[in-house]
Each structure stands twice: as C-alpha cells, then as structure tokens.
C-alpha positions in Angstrom: 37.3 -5.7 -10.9 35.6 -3.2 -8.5 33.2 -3.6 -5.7 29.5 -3.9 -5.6 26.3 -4.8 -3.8 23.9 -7.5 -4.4 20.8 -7.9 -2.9 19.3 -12.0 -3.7 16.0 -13.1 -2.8 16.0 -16.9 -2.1 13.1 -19.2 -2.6 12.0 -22.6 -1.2 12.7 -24.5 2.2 16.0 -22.3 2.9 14.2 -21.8 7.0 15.1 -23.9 9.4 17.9 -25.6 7.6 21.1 -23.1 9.1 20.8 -21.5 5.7 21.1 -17.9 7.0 24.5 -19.6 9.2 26.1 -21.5 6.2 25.5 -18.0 4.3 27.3 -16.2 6.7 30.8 -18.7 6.9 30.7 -18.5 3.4 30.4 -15.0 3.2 33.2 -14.8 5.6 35.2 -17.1 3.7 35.2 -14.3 0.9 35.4 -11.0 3.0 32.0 -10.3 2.0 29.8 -8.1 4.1 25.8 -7.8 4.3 23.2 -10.0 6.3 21.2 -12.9 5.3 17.3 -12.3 6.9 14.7 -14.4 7.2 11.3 -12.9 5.7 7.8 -13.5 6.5 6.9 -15.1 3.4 9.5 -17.9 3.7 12.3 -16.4 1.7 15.3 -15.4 3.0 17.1 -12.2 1.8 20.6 -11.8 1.5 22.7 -8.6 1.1 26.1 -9.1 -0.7 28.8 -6.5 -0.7 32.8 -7.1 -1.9 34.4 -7.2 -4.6 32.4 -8.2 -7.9 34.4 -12.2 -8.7 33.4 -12.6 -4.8 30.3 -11.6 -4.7 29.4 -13.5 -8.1 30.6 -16.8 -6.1 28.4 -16.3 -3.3 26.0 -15.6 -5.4 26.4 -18.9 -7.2 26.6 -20.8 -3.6 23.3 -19.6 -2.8 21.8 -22.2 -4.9 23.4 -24.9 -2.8 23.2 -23.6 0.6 23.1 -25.2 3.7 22.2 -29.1 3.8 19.1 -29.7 4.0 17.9 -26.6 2.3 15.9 -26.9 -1.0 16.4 -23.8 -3.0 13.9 -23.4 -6.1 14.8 -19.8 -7.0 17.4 -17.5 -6.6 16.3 -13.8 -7.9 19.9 -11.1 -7.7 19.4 -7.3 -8.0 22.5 -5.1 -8.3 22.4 -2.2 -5.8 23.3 1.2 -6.8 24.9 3.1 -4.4 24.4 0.9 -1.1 26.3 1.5 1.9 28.3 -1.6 2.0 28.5 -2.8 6.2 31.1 -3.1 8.1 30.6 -6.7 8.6 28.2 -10.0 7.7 25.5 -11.1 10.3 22.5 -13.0 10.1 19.5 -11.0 11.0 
C-alpha cells in the first residue's frame, strides 16, 4: 500500500469535547501526520497523511472521537499531491 493524504471535514458537537486532542494521540498512535483545526462554522478539519490502511483507520475513528463528542457527519477528500508535514498538531 502507498501513502496518501486525506483531508475530513467533521460535523456536529466535536468543539469543546478534546476532539482536536483525542485526534491527535490517535494520529500519533499510527505515525500519521497533519493537524486537526477547529473552524468557524463548528466543524473541525482534519488533515491525514501516512500510509493508506492507516489513514483509512483514522479515518474510521473520526466517527467516534473523543467522549463526549457527537459526530453527525464525517465528509473525506483525497488530496492530490499534498505536502505531507513533518508531524501532527492540533491547530
């Protein structure tokens, strides 16, 4: 499997809850790098770069999150040719 970027757009209470901090362990947990931001409009976006069976479990986790955190959507774009960063921080 090879290497890729996804960028997720996550939907419902996910601020306030330690969801951008429970993204980044597991994110950590599974040598992925990117950031998890909170947006204006109540989502939080995360960036997802590793290797593809990784970033598809992350991915998957997203729907859980933190405790406390009610997700009602997750939307996933693939990212052509993203520089991947060096490291995963929440923003």
């Amino acid at each position: 499997m090879s290497d890729c970027c996804v960028r997720a757009l996550v939907t419902g209470k996910v601020q306030g809850v330690w969801y951008r901090r429970a993204t980044q362990e597991k994110a950590l947990q599974h040598s992925i790098t990117g950031y998890a931001k909170n947006l204006p409009d109540g989502r939080v976006e995360v960036l997802m770069c590793g290797h593809s069976d990784a970033v598809k479990l992350l991915s998957e986790w997203l729907w859980q999150g933190s405790e406390g955190a009610q997700v009602t959507h997750v939307e996933l774009e693939v990212l052509d040719n993203c520089r991947a960063p060096s490291h995963f921080a929440p923003q």
